[in-house]
C-alpha positions in Angstrom: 11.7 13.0 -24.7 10.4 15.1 -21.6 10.7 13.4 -18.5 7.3 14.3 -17.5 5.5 12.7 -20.8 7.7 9.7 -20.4 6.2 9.0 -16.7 2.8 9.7 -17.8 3.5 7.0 -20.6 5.0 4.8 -17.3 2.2 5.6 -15.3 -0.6 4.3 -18.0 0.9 0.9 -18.2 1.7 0.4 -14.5 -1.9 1.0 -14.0 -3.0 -1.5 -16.2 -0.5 -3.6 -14.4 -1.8 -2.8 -11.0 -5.0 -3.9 -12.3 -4.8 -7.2 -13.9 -5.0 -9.2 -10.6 -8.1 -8.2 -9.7 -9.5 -7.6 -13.4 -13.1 -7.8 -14.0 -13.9 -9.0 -10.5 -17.0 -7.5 -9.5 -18.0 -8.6 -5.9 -15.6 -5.6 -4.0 -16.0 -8.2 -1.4 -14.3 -10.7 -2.9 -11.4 -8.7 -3.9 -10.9 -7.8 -0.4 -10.7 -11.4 0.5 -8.6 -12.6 -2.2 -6.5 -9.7 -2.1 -6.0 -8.5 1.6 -3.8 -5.5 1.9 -3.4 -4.9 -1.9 -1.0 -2.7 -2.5 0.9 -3.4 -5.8 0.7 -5.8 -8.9 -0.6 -9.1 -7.8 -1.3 -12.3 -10.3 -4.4 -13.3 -11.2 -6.9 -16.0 -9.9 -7.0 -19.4 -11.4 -10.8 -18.5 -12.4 -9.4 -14.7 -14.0 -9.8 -14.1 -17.6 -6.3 -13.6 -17.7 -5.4 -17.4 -15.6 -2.6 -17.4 -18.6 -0.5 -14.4 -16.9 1.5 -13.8 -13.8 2.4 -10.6 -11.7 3.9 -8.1 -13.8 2.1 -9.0 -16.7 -0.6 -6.8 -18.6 -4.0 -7.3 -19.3 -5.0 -7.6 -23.1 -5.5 -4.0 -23.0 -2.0 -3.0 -21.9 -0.1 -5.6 -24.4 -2.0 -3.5 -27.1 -1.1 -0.2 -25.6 3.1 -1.7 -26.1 1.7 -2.7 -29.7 1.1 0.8 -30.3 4.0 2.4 -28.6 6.3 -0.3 -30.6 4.4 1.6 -33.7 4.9 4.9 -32.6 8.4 4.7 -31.4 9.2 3.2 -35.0 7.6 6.0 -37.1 8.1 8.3 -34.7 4.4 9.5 -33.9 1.4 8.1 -34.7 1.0 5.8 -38.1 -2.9 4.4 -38.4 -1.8 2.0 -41.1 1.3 0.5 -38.7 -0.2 0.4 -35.8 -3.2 -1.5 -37.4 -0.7 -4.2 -38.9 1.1 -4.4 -35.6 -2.1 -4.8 -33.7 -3.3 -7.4 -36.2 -0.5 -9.4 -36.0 -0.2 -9.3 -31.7 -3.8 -11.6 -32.5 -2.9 -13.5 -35.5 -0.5 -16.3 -34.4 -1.9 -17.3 -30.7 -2.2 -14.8 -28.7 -2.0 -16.0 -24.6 -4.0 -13.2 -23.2 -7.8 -12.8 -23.2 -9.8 -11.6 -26.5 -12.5 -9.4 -26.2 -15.7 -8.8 -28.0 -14.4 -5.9 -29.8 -11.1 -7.3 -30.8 -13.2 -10.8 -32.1 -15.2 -8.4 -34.1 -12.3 -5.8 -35.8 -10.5 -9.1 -36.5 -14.1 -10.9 -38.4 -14.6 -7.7 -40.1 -10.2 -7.6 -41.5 -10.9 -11.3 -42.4 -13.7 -10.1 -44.7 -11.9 -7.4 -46.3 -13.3 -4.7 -44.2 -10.3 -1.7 -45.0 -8.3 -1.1 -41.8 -9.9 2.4 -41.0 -13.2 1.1 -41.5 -13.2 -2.5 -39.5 -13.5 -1.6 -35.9 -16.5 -3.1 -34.1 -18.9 -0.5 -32.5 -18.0 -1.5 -28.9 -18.6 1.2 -26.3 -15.7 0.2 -24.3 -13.6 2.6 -23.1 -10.5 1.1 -22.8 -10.4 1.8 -27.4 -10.1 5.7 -25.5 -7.5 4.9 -22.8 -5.5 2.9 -25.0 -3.6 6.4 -25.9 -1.5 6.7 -23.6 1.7 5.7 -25.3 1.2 8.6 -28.2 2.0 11.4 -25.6 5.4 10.6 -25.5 5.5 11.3 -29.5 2.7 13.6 -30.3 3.4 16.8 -28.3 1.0 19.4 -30.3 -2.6 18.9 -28.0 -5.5 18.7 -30.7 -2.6 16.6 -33.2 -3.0 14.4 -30.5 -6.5 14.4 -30.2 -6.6 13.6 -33.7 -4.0 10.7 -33.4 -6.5 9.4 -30.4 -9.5 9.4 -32.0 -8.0 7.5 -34.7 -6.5 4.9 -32.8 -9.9 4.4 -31.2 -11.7 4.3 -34.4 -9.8 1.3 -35.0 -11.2 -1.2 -32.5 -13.8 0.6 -31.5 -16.1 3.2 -33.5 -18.8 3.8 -31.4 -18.5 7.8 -30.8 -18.9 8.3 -27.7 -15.4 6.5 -27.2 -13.6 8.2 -30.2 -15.0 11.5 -28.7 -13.8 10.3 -24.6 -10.1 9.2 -26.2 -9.6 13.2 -27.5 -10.7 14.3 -24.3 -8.4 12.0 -22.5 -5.6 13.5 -24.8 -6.9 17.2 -24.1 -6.9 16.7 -20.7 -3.2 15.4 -20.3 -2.5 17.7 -23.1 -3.6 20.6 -20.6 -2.0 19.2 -17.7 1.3 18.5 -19.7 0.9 22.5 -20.1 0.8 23.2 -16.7 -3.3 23.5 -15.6 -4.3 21.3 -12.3 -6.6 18.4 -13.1 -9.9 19.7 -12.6 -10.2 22.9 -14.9 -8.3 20.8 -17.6 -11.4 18.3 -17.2 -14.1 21.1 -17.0 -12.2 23.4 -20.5 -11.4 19.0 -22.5 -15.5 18.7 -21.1 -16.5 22.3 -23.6 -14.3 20.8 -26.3 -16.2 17.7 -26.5 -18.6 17.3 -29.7 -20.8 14.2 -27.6 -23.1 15.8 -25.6 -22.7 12.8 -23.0 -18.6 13.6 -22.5 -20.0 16.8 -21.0 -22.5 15.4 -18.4 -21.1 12.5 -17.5 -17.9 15.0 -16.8 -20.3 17.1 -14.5 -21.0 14.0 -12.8 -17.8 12.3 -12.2 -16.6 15.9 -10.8 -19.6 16.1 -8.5 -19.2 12.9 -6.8 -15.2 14.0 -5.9 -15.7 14.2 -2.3 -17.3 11.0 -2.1 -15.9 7.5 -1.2 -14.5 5.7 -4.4 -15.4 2.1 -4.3 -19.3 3.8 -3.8 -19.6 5.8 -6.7 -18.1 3.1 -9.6 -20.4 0.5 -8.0 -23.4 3.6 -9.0 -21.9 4.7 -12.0 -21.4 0.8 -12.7 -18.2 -1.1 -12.6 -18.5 -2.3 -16.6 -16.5 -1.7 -19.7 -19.1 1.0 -21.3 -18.5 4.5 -21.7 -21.3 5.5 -19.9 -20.4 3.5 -16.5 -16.1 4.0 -17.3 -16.1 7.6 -17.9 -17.8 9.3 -15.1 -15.5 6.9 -12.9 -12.5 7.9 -14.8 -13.6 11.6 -14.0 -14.6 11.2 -10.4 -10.6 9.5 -9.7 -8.9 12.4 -11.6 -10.9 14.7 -9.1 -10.3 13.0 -6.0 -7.3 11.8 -6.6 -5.0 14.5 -8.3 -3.2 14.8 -5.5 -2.0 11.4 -4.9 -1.9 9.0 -8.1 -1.2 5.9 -6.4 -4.2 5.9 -4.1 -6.0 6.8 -6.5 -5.3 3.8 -9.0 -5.5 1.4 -6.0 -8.8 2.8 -5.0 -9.7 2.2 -8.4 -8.6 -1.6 -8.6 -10.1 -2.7 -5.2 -13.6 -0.8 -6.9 -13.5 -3.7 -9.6 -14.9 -4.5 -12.7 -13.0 -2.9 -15.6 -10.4 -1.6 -13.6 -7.8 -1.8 -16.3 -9.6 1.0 -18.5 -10.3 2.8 -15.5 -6.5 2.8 -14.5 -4.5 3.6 -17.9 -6.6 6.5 -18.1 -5.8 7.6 -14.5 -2.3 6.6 -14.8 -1.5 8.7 -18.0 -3.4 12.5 -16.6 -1.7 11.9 -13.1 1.6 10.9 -14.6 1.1 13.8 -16.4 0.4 15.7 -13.5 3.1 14.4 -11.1 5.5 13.1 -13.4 8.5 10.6 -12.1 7.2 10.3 -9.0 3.6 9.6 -10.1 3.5 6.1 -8.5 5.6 4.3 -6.2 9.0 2.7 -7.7 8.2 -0.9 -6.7 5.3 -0.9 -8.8 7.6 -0.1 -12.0 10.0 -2.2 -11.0 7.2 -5.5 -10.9 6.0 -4.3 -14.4 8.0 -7.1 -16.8 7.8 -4.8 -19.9 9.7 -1.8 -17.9 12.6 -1.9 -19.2 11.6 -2.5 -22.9 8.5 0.6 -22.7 11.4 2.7 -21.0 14.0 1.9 -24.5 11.0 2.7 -26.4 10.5 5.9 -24.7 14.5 6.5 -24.9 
């Protein structure tokens, strides 16, 4: 596998690593209190919805990201009907981590015989688009990958605004896998977009580039929803394509979802910088390293 896909793979998951510490704090405050100096993976509070994990660890988001690289390194690319087994059965017999609200509802609607391609809740949450990540190592042709991204959206989450933002995810790095700098591969992914919204909120995120971080997610809002994520998403790829670790730290001290926020921004940068995308300690504090790197092998 190319090196550079494989760190952009890295790159997603250490950013959701990064971020579980201070994951879906909200009071910016706060997270400079409880986490002075932050400057790689921390544990979580005793109060965090994730009080079951420790540093290193993932949030729920990035132990469904391995999910579907585990699928995808097996069938070598992307397999809707395996990954949906694999991710059914990460929730079926206890699963430690947190469950959100569209997990709880893909898992009702499988219970009631819903078909697999048919059960995802309609969750505007964008980390169903960020999830990804892993399929660049596998899928190398850019709108085969679009396709493969939109599918493994659709699966948790069928609202279309998010099955529409994970293909422009996948254009994006597509574009910058091929060589384009960040910002016209956002502006060309934006035209390709079939939800109005991708395109304006786009235009939004890239205006607010020279602007302090931690200021414009508390505007566009620090929550889970496409509308709030995106732009956010957008304005980090902008400011920071130059320099992916400040960029996902800037993007965990912002709080909120910063998990979405940073798989996103970890998987275009990676992209974008490849091996040396974010600093070695970080990898080396990620527990799953060394089994995401066989899987990538």
């Amino acid at each position: 596998m190319d090196t550079t896909r494989r760190a952009a793979v890295l790159a997603a998951f250490v950013g959701d690593c990064l971020a579980l510490g201070p994951h879906w704090i909200y009071d910016q405050a706060r997270i400079a209190r409880e986490f002075p100096g932050l400057s790689g993976p921390v544990a979580p509070l005793a109060d965090s919805y994730h009080k079951g994990k420790g540093r290193g660890d993932f949030t729920h988001y990035g132990d469904q990201m391995l999910v579907l690289l585990e699928s995808a390194a097996a069938k070598g690319g992307f397999d809707a009907a395996d990954f949906a087994q694999r991710w059914q059965a990460l929730f079926a017999d206890g699963y430690a981590g947190y469950v959100d609200g569209a997990t709880r509802r893909t898992l009702e609607n499988l219970k009631a015989g819903w078909p697999a391609e048919e059960a995802g809740s309609t969750s505007q949450d964008l980390s169903g688009a960020s999830r990804f990540a892993p399929l660049l190592g596998f899928v190398t042709d850019p709108e085969a990958l679009a396709g493969a991204a939109r599918q493994q959206a659709a699966l948790t989450h069928k609202s279309p605004q998010v099955v529409d933002a994970a293909a422009f995810l996948a254009r994006v790095a597509s574009r910058v896998l091929g060589g384009q700098a960040v910002r016209p591969a956002v502006e060309e992914a934006a035209k390709q977009a079939e939800v109005p919204d991708i395109g304006r909120l786009a235009e939004a995120g890239l205006a607010s580039a020279g602007e302090d971080s931690l200021a414009v997610i508390e505007r566009f809002g620090q929550n889970c929803e496409f509308q709030s994520a995106f732009p956010s998403v957008v304005h980090l790829l902008a400011r920071y394509a130059d320099d992916p670790a400040a960029g996902l730290l800037q993007s965990t001290l912002a709080g909120g979802d910063s998990a979405a926020r940073n798989i996103a921004v970890g998987c275009v940068l990676g992209a974008a910088h490849g091996e040396g995308a974010v600093p070695a300690g970080w990898l080396e504090a990620m527990k799953a390293a060394p089994r995401i790197q066989e899987l990538l092998s």
